[in-house]
ZAMARGU-4260 file (C-alpha; in steps of 0.2 Angstrom, whole numbers, plus 5000, padded with zeros to 4 digits):
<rodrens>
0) 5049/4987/4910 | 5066/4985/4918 | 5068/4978/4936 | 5075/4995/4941 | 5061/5005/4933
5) 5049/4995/4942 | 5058/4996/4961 | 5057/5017/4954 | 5040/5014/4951 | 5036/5007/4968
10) 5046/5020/4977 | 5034/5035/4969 | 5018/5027/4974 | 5024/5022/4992 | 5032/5042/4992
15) 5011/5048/4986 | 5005/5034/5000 | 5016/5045/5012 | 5010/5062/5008 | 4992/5055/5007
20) 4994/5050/5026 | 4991/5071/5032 | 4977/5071/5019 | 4968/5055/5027 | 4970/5063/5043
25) 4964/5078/5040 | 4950/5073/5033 | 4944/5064/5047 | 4939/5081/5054 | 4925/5081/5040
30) 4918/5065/5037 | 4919/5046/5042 | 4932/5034/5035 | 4918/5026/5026 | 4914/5043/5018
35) 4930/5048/5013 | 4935/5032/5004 | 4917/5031/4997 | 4923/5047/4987 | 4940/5044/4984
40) 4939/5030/4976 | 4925/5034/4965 | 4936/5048/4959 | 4952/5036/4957 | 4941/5026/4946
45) 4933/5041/4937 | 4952/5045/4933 | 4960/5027/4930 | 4944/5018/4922 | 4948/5027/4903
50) 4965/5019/4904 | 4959/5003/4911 | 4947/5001/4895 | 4963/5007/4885 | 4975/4991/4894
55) 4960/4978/4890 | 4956/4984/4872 | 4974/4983/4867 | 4980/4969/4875 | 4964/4956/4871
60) 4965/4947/4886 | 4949/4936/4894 | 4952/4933/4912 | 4947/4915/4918 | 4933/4909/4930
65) 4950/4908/4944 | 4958/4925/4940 | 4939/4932/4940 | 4937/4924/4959 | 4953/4929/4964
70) 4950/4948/4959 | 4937/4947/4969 | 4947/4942/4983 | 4958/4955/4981 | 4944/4969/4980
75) 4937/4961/4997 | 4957/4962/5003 | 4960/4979/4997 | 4942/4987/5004 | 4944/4978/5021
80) 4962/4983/5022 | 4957/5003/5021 | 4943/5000/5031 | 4952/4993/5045 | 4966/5005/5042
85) 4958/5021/5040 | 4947/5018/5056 | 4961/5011/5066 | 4971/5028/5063 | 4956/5038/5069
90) 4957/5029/5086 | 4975/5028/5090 | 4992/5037/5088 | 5003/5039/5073 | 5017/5033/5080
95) 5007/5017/5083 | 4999/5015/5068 | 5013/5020/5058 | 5023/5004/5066 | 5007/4991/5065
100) 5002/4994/5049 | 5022/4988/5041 | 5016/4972/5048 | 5012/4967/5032 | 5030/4965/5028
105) 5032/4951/5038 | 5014/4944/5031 | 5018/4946/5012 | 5032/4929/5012 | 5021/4919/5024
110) 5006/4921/5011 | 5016/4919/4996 | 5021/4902/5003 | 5005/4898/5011 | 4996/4903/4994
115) 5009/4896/4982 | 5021/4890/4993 | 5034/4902/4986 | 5048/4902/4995 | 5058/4921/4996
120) 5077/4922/4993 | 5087/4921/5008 | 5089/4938/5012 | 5071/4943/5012 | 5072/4933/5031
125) 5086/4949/5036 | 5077/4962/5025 | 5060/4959/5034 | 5065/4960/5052 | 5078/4975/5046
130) 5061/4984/5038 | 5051/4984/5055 | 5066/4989/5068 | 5070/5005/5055 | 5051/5008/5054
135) 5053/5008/5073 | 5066/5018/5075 | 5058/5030/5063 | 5044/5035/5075 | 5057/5037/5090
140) 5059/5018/5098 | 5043/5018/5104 | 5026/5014/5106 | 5012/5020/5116 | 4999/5010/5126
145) 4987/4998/5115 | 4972/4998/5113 | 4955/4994/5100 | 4963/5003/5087 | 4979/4995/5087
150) 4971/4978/5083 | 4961/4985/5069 | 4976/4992/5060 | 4985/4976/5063 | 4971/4967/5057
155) 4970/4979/5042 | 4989/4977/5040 | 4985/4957/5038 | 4973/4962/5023 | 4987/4975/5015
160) 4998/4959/5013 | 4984/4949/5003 | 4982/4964/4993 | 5000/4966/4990 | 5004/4946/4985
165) 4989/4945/4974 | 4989/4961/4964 | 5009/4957/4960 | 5001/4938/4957 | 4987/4942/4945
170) 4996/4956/4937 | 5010/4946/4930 | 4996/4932/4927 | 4986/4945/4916 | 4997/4959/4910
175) 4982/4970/4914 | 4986/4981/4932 | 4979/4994/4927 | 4961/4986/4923 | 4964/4977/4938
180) 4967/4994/4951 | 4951/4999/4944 | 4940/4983/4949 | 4948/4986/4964 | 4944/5005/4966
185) 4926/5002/4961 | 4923/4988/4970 | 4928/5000/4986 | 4918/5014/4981 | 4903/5003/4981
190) 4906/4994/4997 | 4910/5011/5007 | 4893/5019/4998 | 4883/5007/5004 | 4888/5007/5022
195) 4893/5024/5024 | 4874/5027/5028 | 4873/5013/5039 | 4888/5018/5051 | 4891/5036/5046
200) 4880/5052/5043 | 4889/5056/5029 | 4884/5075/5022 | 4890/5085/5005 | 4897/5098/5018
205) 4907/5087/5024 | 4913/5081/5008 | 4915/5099/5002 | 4925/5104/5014 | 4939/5089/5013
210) 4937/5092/4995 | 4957/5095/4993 | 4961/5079/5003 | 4949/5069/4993 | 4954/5075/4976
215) 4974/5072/4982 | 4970/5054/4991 | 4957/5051/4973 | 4970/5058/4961 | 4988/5055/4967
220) 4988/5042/4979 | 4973/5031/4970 | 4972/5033/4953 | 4993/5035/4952 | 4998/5025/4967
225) 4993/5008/4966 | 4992/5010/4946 | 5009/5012/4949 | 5011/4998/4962 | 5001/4987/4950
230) 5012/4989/4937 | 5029/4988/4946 | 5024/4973/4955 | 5024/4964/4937 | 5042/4963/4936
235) 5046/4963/4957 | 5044/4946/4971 | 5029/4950/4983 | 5041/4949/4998 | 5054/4960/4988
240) 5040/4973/4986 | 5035/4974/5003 | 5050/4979/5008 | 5051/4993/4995 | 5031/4999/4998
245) 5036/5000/5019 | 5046/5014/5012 | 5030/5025/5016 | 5032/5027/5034 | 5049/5036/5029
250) 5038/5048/5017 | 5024/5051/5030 | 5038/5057/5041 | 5043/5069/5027 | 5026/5075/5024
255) 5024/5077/5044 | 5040/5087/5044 | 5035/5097/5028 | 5014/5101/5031 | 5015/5099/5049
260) 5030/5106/5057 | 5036/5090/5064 | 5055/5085/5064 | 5061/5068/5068 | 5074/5064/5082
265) 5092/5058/5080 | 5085/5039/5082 | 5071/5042/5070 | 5085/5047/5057 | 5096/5031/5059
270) 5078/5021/5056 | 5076/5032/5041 | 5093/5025/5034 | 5089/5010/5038 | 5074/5010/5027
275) 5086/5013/5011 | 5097/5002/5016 | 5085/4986/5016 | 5078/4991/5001 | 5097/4991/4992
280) 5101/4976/5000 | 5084/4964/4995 | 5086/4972/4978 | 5104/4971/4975 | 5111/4954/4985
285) 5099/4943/4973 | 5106/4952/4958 | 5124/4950/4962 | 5123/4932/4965 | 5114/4926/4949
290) 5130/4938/4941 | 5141/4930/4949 | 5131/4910/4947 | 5133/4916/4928 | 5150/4921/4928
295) 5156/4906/4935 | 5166/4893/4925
</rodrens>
């Protein structure tokens, strides 16, 4: 896959991410956090796991004893990051949650040089910053006061960036993403069945009724999404694709304008240029310098 290809790939899964932000809302008015992403992502596995089996069978690959323990780190990372997330957004405001949560863009290049001690081109140091203050301008220069749920979408957003770094890690590592999403959806499905009952009273009415924002969030923004990240991330930097993925905020903007009847100010449309324009510049600055390094005499 080309490097542009993959940046398109990432931009579709952040664009379902966005839409999937009404679903996850909405179906809070059903069930519990634990609930919901019980069922989504047993469905997401239901839909990815045929391909999965597919990946491993063609491309013969044993994972190691270390790439075995680091997927499991990433299944922790990817179920406490949803947890954290999905509840945090039940107990604050949009606007806050929106803006806490692309933390994780600041996170991703401090664990990449922490875990590896990888350090990003230049520019990701300007793109990073540029990412939060468009994000914050996207949901109108402001946020409201703080509270419990702020923290947990914070922490939550500490967890996205250790998902983000080791999925792109052990993806180009393994040339298997796809089998790897699905360790990661099964492993949340499991977790969330099994507290569910413990924290929640979940019910199949409840389930029933969310059943269109399950089968989206399973479908679309599971089963596609972070295949789709999984693979795009084999052929993009972790700090490059963080940038990219915080694309979703300007998405979820869309969807609130197109499902929910809600416009964005004039500010809100300067942070939405903003977002294209740090995901053109980390992208394309890099590639224009090695042109121009290899065009040198």
């Amino acid at each position: 896959m080309t490097r542009p290809l993959a940046v398109f790939a990432l931009l579709v899964a952040t664009l379902l991410w966005g839409f999937a932000f009404v679903a996850q809302k909405s179906a809070m008015d059903h069930m519990g956090p634990l609930t919901f992403s019980a069922v989504r992502y047993a469905l997401g596995s239901l839909v990815t796991l045929p391909f999965a089996l597919m990946e491993l069978r063609r491309r013969k690959v044993h994972l190691t004893r270390r790439q075995w323990l680091l997927t499991v780190l990433l299944s922790l990372a990817f179920f406490l990051g949803v947890w954290l997330q999905q509840v945090g957004i039940s107990l604050t405001t949009v606007t806050n949650s929106g803006f806490l949560t692309s933390l994780y863009v600041l996170f991703v290049p401090a664990i990449a040089f922490l875990a590896i001690r990888l350090r990003p081109h230049p520019v990701i140091y300007v793109g990073a910053p540029l990412a939060l203050i468009r994000i914050y301008l996207l949901n109108g220069a402001r946020l409201d006061a703080l509270n419990i749920g702020d923290g947990l979408v914070v922490a939550g957003a500490l967890f996205w960036g250790i998902q983000v770094f080791l999925i792109g890690h052990l993806a180009r590592e393994t040339g298997l993403p796809v089998f790897l999403s699905v360790i990661s959806f099964i492993a949340v499905a499991i977790l969330s069945a099994l507290l569910a009952p413990v924290i929640e009273a979940p019910d199949l009415t409840g389930i029933a009724n969310g059943w269109i924002e399950i089968a989206y969030a399973g479908i679309l923004s599971t089963a596609v999404a972070f295949t789709l990240q999984a693979v795009g991330q084999q052929h993009v930097p972790a700090a490059n694709a963080a940038i990219i993925l915080s694309a979703e905020s300007l998405f979820a903007a869309l969807g609130g304008a197109l499902l929910l009847g809600e416009r964005l100010s004039l500010i809100g449309y300067g942070g939405a240029a903003l977002i294209f324009f740090a995901i053109v510049m980390v992208e394309s600055f890099p590639a224009l310098q090695r042109r121009l390094a290899g065009s040198a005499p």
